[in-house]
C-alpha positions in Angstrom: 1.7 13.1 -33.1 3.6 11.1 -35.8 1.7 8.5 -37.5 4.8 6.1 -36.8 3.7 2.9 -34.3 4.8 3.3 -31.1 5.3 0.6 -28.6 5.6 1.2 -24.8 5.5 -1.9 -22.5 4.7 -1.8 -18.5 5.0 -3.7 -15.5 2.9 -3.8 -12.9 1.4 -6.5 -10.4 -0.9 -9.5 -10.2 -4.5 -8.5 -8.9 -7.2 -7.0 -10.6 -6.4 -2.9 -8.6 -2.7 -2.8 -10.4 -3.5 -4.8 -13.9 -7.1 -4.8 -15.3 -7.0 -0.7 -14.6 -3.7 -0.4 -16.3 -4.9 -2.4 -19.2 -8.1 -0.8 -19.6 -6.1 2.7 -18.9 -3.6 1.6 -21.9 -6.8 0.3 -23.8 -8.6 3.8 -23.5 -4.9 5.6 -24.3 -4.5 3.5 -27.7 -8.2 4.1 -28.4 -7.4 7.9 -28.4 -3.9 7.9 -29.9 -4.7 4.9 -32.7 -1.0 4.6 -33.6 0.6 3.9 -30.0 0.1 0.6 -28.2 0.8 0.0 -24.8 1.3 -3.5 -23.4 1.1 -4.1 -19.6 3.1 -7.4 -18.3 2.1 -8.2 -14.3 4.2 -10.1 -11.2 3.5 -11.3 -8.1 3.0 -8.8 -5.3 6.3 -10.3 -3.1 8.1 -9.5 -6.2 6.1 -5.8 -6.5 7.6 -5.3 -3.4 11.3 -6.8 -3.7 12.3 -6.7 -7.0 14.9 -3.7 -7.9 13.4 -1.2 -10.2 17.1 -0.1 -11.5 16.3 -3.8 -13.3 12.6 -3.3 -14.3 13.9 -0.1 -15.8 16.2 -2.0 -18.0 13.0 -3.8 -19.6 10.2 -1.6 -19.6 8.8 2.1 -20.1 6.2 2.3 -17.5 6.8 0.8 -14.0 4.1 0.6 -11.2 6.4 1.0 -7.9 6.3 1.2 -4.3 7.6 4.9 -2.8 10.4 3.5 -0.4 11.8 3.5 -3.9 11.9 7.1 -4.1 14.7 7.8 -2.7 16.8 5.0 -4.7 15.3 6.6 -7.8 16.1 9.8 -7.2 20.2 8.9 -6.2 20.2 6.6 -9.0 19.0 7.8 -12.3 16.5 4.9 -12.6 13.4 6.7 -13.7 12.6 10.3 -14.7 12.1 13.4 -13.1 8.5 13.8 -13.9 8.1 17.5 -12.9 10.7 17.9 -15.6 8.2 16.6 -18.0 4.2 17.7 -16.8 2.6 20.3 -16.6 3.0 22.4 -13.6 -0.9 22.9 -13.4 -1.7 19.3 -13.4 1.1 18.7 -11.3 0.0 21.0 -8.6 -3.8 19.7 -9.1 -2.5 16.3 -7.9 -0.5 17.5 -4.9 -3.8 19.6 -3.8 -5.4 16.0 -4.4 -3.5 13.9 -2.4 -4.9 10.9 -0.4 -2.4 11.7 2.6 0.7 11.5 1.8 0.4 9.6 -1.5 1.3 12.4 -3.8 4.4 13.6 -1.6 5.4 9.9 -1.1 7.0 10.0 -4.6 9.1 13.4 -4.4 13.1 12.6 -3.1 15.9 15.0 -3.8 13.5 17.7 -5.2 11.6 15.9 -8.0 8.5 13.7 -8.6 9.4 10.5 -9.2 6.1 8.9 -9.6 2.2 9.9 -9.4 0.3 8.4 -6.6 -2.3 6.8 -9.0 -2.9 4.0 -6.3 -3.7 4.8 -2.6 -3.7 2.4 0.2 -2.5 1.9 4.0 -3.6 -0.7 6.2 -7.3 -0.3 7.6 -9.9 -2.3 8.9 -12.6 -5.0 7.4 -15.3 -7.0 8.6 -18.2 -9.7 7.2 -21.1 -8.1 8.3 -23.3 -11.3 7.7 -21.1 -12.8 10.0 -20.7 -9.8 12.9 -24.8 -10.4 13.0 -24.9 -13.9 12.6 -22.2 -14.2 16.0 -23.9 -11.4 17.9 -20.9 -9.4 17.4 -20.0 -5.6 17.1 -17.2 -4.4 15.3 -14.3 -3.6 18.1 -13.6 0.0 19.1 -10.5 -0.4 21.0 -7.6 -2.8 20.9 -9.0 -4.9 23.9 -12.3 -5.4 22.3 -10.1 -6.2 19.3 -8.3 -9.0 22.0 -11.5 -10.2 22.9 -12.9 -10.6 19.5 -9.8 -12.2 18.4 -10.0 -14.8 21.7 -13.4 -16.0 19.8 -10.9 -17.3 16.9 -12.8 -14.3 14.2 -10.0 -12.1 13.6 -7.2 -12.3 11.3 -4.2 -10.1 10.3 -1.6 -10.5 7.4 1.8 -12.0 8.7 4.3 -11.8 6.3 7.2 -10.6 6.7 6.3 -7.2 5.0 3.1 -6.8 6.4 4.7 -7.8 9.9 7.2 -4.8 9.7 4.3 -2.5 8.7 2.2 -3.2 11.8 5.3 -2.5 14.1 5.9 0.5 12.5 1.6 1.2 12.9 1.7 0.6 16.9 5.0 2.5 17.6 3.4 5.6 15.6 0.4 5.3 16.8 1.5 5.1 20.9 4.1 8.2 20.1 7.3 7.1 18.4 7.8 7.1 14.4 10.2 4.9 13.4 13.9 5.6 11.7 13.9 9.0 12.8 17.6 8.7 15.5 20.4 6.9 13.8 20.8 4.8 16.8 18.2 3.1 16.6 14.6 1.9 14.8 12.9 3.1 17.8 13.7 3.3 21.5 13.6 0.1 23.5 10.7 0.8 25.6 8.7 1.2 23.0 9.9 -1.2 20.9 9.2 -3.9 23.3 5.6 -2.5 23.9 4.9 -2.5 20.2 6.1 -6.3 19.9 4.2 -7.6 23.0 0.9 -6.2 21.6 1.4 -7.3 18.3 2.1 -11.2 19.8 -0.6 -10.9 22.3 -3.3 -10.3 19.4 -0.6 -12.5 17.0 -1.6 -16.0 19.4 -5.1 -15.6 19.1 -5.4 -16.2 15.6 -5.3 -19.1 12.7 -1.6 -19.8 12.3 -2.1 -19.8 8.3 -2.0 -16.1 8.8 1.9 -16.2 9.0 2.0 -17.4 4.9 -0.8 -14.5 4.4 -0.6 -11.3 2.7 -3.6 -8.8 2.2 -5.2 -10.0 -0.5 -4.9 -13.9 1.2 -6.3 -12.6 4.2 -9.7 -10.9 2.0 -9.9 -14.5 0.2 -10.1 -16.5 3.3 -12.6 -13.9 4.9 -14.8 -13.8 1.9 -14.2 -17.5 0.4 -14.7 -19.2 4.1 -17.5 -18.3 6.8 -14.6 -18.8 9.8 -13.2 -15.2 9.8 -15.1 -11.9 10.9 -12.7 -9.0 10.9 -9.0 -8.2 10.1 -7.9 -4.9 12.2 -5.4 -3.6 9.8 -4.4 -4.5 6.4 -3.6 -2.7 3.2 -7.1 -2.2 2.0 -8.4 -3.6 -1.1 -11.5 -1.6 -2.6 -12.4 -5.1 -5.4 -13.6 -6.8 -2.1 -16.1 -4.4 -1.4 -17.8 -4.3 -4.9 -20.5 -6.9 -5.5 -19.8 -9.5 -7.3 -16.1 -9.7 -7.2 -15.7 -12.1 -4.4 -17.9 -14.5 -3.1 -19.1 -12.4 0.1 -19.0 -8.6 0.4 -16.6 -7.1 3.1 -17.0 -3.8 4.8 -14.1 -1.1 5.2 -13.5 1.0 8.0 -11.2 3.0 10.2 -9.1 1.2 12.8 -9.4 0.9 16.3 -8.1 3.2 19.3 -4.7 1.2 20.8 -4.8 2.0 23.9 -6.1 5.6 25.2 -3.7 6.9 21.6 -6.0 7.4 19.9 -7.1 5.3 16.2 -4.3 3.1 14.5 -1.7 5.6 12.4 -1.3 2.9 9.8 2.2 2.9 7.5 0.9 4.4 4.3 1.2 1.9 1.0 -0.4 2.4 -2.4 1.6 2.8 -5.6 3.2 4.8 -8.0 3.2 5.1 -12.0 6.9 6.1 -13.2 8.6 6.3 -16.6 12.3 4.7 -16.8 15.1 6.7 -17.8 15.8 4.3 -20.9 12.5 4.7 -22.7 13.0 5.7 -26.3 8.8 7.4 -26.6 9.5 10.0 -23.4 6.5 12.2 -25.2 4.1 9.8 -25.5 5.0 7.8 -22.3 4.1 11.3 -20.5 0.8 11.7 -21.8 -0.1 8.4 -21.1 1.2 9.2 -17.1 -0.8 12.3 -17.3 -3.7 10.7 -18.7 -3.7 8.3 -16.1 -3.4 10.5 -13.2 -6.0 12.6 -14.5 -9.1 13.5 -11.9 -11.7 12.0 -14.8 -9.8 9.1 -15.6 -8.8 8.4 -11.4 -12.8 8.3 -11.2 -14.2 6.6 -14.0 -11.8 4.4 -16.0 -9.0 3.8 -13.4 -11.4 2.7 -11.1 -13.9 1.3 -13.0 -12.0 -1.6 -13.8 -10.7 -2.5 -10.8 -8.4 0.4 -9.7 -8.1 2.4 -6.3 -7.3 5.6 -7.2 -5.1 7.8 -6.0 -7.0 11.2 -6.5 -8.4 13.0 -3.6 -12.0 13.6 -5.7 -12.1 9.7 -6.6 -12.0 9.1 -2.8 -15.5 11.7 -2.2 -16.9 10.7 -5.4 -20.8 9.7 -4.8 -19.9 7.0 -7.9 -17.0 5.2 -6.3 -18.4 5.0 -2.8 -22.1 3.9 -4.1 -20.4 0.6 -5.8 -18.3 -0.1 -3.2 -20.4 0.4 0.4 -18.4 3.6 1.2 -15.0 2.2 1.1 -13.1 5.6 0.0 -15.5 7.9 2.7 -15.2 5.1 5.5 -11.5 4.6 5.1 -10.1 8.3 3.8 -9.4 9.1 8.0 -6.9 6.3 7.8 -5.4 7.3 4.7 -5.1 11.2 5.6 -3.0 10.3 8.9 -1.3 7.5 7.9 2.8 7.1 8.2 4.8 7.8 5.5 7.5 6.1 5.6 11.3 6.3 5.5 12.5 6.6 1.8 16.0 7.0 2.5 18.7 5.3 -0.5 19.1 2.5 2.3 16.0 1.8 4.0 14.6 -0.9 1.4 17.6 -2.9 2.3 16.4 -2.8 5.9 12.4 -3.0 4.9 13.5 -6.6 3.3 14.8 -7.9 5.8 13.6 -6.6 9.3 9.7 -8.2 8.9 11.4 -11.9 8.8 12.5 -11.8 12.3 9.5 -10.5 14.2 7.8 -12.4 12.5 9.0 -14.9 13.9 9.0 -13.6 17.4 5.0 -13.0 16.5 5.0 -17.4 16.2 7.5 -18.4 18.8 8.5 -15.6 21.2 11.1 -14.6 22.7 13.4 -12.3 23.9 12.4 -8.4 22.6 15.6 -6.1 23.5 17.4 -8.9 21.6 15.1 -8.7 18.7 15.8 -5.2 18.7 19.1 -5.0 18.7 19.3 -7.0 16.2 16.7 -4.8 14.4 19.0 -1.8 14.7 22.1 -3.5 13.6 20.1 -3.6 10.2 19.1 -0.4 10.5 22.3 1.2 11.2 24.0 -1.0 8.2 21.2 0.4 6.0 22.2 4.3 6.8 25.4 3.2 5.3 23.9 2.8 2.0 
């Protein structure tokens, strides 16, 4: 490799999983290749989630993205084909490595478009100190989960984005994935099933919850003694490891809804991609592949805050001993999670569908109307 500085410059977002383990990645990377330096820049996770990456990828090399984006990617010449660029070996490695989905969440219009170096989906968490201190056991089924939450200890996310995710969760999980007809997000009946579950557990609960994402609802449970479990949200590993947060929470699988069996959750986690207008393609890719690498996934990925996205990082005795079984507990919920639509379109219908049932979830109302109005999105989106 030339002797020449190299400068590459990332963007990722704003909790210790996606920045301290893509600093210390970059740290390690520069340590090894002594004449490249690689500077990670971080925002907020709304704007993880809604900012364009055909704009990120005007201003950096690397980009940390979410897979709906896929699709976009791969009809847009935003970032590069990565199996264009990798080896085939390590390539194929990673898809025999997947967390669920993860690794085929980044593929659209025959390429990879990003390595799943991040795997999440919405699962469950509990205080265990507080479980024993009410007399409580952790809920089995969605009406233990109503009755738990009736005793004000139970909490979900309810943002917008989080909102839409849990609708998708209960319409896969009772028999319907979503965005499959082109008439609609899902049929009525179930749609209006999904909704009233979803508002029956929705009343029960500490309004605040409406203005909380994932990583709001793990402060409040570990910062506050007033919350006991949270049924389904995108998990956070960090929360589990002693000493990161004031009181250590538990991860597990989800509860049965109703006689369907446990909660198919809407598959999250993230994905390291290179832009299409970096000027150090060579070195950007061994960095990529040095990242997605099993050793670095399970020691300095994760080490420093990071949830991999390697399958052998999730059965790793190391991982799961400094983090009370996180990846063994939750790895069920990961391998049948939902992956979800990733269509050129369906971002324009992700950002804006969560904001109105939300606010059915806080007010009511009237279901087949919220779902037609739901498909009108939907249907515009196709049109993309």
């Amino acid at each position: 490799m030339s002797t020449e500085r190299i400068h590459l410059k990332g963007i990722t977002w704003n909790h210790s999983r996606g920045f301290t383990s893509a600093v210390a990645t970059a740290q390690r990377f520069s340590e090894l290749h002594p004449n490249v330096d690689i500077t990670w820049e971080k925002r907020s996770l709304q704007a993880f989630a809604d900012e364009p990456i055909n704009e990120l990828a005007k201003r950096y090399d690397l980009l940390i993205i979410d897979h709906p984006w896929a699709g976009f990617a791969g009809k847009n010449n935003v970032i590069l084909p990565l199996d264009e660029y990798l080896p085939k070996a390590f390539l194929k490695d990673l898809k025999e490595n997947s967390v669920g989905h993860s690794h085929e969440s980044y593929s659209s219009n025959g390429h990879q478009w990003a390595l799943a170096v991040d795997a999440a989906t919405p699962v469950a968490s509990s205080r265990p100190d507080l479980l024993k201190e009410k007399e409580v056991k952790l809920p089995e089924t969605y009406d233990e989960l109503l009755n738990l939450a009736k005793q004000g200890l139970v909490i979900m996310p309810g943002i917008p984005q989080d909102t839409l995710m849990n609708f998708y969760m209960m319409c896969c999980t009772m028999g319907e994935d979503v965005c499959t007809s082109t008439e609609h997000v899902v049929t009525e009946q179930m749609g209006i099933k999904a909704l009233k579950m979803l508002r029956a557990l929705a009343v029960e609960m500490d309004p605040k919850i409406f203005n909380w994402n994932p990583i709001q609802i793990y402060e409040a449970m570990t910062q506050t003694n007033k919350y006991a479990y949270c049924p389904w949200a995108y998990g956070y590993t960090n929360y589990s490891r002693k000493g990161y947060a004031r009181k250590l929470l538990h991860f597990h699988d989800m509860v049965n809804i109703n006689g369907s069996g446990k909660a198919v959750s809407t598959l999250g986690g993230t994905g390291l991609a290179v832009s299409v207008n970096t000027k150090e393609i060579e070195t950007a890719m061994k960095y990529v592949e040095y990242v997605g690498s099993e050793e670095c996934q399970k020691t300095v990925f994760f080490d420093n805050g990071g949830q991999p996205g390697h399958r052998k990082a999730w059965t790793d005795k190391h991982t799961n001993s400094l983090t009370a079984n996180f990846f063994k507990n939750t790895l069920p919920s990961l391998d049948r999670a939902f992956l979800r639509p990733r269509y050129n379109g369906h971002m324009y219908f992700q950002d804006r569908a969560g904001t109105p049932i939300r606010e059915y979830l806080i007010h009511g109302g009237d279901e087949k109307t919220l779902l037609d109005n739901l498909n009108i999105l939907y249907k515009k989106s196709l049109e993309i």
